[in-house]
Backbone bond lengths (Angstrom), bond angles and torsions (degrees), N, CA, C in turn:
res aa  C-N    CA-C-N  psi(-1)  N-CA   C-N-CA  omega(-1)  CA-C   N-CA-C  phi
1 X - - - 1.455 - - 1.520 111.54 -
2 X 1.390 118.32 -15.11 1.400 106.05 -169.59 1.619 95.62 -87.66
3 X 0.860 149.76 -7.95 1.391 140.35 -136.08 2.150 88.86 -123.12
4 X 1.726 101.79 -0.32 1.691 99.61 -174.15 1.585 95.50 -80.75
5 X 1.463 120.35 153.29 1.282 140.19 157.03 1.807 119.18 -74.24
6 X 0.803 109.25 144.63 1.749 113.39 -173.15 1.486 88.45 -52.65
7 X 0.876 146.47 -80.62 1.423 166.27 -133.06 2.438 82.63 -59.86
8 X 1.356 91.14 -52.00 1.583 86.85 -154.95 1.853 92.04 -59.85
9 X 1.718 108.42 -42.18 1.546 106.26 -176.41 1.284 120.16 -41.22
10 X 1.904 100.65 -46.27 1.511 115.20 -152.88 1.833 97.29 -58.17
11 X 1.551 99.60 -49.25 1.479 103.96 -174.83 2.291 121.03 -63.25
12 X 1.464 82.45 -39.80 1.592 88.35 164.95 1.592 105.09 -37.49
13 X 1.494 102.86 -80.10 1.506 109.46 -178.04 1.743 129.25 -54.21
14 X 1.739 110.63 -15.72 1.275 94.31 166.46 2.110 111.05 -75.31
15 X 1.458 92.77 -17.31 1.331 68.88 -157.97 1.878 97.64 -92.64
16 X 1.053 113.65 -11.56 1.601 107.72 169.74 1.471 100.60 -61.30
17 X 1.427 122.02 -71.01 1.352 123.79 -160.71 1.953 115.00 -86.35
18 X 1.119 110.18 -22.59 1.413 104.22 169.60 1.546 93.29 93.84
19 X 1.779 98.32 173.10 1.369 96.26 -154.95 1.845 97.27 -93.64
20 X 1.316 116.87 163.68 1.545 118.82 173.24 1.364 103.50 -29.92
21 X 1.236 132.50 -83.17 1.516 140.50 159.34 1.736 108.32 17.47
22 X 1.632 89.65 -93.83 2.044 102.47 165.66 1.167 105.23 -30.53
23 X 0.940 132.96 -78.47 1.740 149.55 -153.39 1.680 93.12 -31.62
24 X 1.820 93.86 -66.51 1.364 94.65 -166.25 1.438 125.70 -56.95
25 X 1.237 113.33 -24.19 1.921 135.63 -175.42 1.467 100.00 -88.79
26 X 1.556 118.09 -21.86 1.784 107.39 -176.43 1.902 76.86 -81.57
27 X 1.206 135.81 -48.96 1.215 128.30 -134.36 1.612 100.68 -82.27
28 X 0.938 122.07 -35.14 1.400 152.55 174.43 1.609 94.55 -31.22
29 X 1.603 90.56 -81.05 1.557 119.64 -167.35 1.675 114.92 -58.72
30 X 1.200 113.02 -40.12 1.629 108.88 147.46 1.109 145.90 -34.45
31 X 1.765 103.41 -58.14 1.611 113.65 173.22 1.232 103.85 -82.90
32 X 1.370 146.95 -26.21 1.446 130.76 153.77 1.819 119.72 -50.26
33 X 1.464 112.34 -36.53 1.237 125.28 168.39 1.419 104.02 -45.39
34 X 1.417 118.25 -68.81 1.575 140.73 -153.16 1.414 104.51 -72.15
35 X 1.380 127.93 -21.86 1.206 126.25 176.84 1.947 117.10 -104.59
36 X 1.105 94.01 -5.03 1.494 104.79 174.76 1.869 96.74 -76.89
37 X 1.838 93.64 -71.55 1.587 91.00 169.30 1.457 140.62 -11.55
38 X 1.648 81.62 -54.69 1.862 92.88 -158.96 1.724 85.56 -81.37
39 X 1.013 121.44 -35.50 1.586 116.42 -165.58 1.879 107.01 -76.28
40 X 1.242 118.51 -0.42 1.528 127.84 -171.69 1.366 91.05 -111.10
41 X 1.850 132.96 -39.09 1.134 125.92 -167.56 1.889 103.32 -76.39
42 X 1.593 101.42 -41.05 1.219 97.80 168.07 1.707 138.88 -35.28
43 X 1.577 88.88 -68.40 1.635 99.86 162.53 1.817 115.94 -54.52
44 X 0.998 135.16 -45.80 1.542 135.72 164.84 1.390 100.49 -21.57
45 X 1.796 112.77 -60.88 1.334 108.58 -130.87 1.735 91.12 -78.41
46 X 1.631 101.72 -35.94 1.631 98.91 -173.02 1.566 115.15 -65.70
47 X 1.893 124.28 -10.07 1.316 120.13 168.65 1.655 119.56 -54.87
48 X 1.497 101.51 136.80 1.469 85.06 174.53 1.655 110.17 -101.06
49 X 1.645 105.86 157.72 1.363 106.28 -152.07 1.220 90.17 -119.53
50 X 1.609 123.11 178.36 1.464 125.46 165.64 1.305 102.70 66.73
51 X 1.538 96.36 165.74 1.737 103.31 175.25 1.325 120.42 -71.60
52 X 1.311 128.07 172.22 1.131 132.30 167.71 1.754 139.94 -131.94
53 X 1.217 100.91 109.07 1.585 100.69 -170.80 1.198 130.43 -69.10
């Protein structure tokens, strides 16, 4: 690795991490993910479970 040129890193890292652009649409798509979750775990918790006497 020491012997890489900025240029070879810069490109390593676009293509591991994607361009600013991606980033923002992977990041996006998460916290829309993360709030669907929490809002599905929510409703779970208020189901009532088990039988009832």
């Amino acid at each position: 690795m020491a012997n890489e040129t900025a240029a070879q890193l810069l490109a390593q890292a676009k293509k591991d991490y994607g361009t600013p652009d991606e980033r923002a649409d992977r990041a996006a798509a998460a916290k829309n993910q993360s709030a669907q979750a929490r809002a599905h775990g929510n409703e779970a918790a208020g189901t009532p479970r088990g039988r009832r006497s």
